[in-house]
DSSP file (Angstrom, degrees, kcal/mol; ACC not computed):
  #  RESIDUE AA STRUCTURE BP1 BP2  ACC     N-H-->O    O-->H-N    N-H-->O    O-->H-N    TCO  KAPPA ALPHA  PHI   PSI    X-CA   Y-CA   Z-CA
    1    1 A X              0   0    0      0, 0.0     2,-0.7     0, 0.0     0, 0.0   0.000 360.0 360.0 360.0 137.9   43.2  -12.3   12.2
    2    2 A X        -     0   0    0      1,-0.1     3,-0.1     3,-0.0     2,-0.1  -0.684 360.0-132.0 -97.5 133.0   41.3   -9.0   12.3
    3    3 A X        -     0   0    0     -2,-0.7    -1,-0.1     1,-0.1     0, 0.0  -0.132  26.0-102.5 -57.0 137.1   38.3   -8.3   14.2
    4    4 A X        -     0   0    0      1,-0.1     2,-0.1    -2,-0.1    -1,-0.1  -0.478  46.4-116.6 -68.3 131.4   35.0   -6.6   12.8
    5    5 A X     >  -     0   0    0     -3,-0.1     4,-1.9     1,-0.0     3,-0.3  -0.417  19.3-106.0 -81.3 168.2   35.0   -3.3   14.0
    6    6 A X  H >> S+     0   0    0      1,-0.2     4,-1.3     2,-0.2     3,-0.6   0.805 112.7  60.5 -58.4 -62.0   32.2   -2.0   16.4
    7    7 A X  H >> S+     0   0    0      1,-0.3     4,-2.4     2,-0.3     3,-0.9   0.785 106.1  44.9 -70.3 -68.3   30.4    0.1   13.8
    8    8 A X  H >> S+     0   0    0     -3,-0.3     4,-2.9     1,-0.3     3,-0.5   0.901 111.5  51.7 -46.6 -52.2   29.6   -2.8   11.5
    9    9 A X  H <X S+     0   0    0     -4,-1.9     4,-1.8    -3,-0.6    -1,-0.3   0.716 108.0  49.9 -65.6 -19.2   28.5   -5.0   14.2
   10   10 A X  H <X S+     0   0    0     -4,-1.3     4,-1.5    -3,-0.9    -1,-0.3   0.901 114.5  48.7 -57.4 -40.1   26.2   -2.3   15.5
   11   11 A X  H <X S+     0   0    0     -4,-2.4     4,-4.1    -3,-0.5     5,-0.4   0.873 113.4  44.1 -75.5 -34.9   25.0   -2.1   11.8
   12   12 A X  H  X S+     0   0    0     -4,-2.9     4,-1.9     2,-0.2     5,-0.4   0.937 111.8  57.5 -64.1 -45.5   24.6   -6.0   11.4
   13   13 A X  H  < S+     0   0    0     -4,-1.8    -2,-0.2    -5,-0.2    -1,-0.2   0.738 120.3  24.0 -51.2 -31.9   22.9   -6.0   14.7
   14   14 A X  H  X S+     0   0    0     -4,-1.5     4,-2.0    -3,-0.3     5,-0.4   0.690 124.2  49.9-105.1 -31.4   20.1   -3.4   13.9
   15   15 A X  H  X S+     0   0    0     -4,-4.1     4,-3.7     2,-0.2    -3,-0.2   0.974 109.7  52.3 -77.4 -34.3   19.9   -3.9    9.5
   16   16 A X  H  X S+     0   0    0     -4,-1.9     4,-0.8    -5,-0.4    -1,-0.2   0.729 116.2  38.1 -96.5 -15.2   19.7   -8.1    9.6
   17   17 A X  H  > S+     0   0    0     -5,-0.4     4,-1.4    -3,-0.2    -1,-0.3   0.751 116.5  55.7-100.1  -5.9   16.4   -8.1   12.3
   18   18 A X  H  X S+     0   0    0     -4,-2.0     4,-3.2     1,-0.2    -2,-0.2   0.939 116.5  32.5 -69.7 -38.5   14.9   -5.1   10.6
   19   19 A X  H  < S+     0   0    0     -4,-3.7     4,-0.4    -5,-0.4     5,-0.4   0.896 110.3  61.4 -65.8 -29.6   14.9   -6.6    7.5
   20   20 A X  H >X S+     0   0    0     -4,-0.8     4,-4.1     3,-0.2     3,-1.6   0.925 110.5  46.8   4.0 -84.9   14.3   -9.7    8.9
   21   21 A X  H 3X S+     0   0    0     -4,-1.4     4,-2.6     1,-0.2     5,-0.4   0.877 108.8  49.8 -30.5 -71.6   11.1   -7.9   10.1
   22   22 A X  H 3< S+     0   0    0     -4,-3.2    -1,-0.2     1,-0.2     4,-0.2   0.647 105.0  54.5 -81.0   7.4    9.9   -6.2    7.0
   23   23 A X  H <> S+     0   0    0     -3,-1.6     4,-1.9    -4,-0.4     3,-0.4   0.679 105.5  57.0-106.8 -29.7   10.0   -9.1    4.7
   24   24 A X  H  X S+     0   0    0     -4,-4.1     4,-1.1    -5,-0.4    -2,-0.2   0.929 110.6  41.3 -49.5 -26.0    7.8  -10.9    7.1
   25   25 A X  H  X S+     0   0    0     -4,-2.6     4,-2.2     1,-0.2    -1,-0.2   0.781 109.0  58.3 -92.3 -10.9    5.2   -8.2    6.9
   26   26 A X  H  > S+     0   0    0     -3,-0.4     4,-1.8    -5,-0.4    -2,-0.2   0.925 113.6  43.3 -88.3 -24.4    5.5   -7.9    3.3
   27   27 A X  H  X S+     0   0    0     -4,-1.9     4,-1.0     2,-0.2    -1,-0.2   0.455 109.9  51.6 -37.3 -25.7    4.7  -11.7    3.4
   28   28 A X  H  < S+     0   0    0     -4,-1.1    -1,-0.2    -5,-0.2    -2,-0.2   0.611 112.0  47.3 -47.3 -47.4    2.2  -11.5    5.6
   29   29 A X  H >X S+     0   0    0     -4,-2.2     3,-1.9     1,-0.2     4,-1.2   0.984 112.7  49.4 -66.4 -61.3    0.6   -8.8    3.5
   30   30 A X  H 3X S+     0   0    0     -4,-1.8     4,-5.2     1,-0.3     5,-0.3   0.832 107.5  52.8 -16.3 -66.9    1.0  -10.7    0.5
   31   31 A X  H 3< S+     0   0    0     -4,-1.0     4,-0.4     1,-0.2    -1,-0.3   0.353 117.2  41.0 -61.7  13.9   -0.5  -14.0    1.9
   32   32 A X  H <> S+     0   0    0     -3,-1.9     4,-2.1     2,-0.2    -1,-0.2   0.626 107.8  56.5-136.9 -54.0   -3.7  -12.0    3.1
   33   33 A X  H  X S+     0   0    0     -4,-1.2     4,-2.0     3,-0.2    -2,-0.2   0.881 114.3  38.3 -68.6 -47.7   -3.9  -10.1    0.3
   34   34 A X  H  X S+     0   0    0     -4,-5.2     4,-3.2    -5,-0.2    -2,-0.2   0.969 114.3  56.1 -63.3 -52.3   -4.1  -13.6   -1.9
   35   35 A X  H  4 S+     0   0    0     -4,-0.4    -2,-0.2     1,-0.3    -1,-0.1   0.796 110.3  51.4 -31.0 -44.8   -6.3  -15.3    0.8
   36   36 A X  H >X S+     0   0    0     -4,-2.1     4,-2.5     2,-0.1     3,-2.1   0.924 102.9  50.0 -42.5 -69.5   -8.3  -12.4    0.1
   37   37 A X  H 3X S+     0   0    0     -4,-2.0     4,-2.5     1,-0.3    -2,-0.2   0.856 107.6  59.1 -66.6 -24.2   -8.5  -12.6   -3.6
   38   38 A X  H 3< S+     0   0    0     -4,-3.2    -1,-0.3     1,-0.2    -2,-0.1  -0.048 106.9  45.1-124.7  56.5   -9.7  -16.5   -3.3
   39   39 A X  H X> S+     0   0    0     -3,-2.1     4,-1.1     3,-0.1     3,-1.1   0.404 106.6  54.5 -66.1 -47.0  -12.6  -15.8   -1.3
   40   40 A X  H 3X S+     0   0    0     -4,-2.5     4,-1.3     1,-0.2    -2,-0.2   0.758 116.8  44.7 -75.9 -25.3  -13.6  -13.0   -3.4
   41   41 A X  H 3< S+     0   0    0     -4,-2.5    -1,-0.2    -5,-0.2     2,-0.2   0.580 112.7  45.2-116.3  33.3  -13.3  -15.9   -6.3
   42   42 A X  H X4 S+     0   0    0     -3,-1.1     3,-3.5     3,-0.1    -2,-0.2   0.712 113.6  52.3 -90.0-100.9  -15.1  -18.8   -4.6
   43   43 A X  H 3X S+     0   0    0     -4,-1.1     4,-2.3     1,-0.2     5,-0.4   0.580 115.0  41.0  15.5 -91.0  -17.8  -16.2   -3.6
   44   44 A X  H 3X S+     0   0    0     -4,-1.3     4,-4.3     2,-0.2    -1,-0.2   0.875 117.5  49.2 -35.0 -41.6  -18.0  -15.1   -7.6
   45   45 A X  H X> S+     0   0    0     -3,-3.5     3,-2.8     2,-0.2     4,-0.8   0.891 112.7  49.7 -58.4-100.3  -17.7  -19.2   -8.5
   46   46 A X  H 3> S+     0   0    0      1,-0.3     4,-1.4     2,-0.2    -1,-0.2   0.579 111.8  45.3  25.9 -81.9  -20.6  -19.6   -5.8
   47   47 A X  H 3X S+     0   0    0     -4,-2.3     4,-0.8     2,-0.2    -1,-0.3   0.855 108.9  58.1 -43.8 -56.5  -22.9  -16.7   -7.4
   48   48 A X  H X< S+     0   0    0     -4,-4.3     3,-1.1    -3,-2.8    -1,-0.2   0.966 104.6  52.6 -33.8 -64.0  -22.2  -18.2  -10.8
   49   49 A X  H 3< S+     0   0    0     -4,-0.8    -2,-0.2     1,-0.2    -1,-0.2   0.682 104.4  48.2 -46.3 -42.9  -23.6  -21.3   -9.7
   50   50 A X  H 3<        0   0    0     -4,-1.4    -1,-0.2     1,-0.3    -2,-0.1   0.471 360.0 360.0-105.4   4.3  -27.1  -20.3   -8.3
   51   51 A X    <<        0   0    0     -3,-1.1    -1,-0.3    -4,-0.8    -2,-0.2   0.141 360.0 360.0 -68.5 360.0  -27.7  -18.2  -11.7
């Protein structure tokens, strides 16, 4: 059986925790960004209410 050469396994070693990495912050942003938007429409709900 043949072995993965060194080059790939460098590349696996660094591509699979940087991506790793950037879909966690694009998930992070995401969830923040929604967290965000339903304050901002409680708040409005809220506002509605005391009209």
């Amino acid at each position: 059986m043949e072995t993965i050469s060194e080059g790939w396994l460098q590349f696996l070693f660094v591509a699979v925790p940087v991506l790793s990495l950037v879909g966690a912050w694009m998930g992070l942003r995401t969830a923040g960004r929604l967290a965000e938007r339903r304050q901002h429409d409680i708040n409005n709900k809220k506002g509605d209410e005391l009209e």
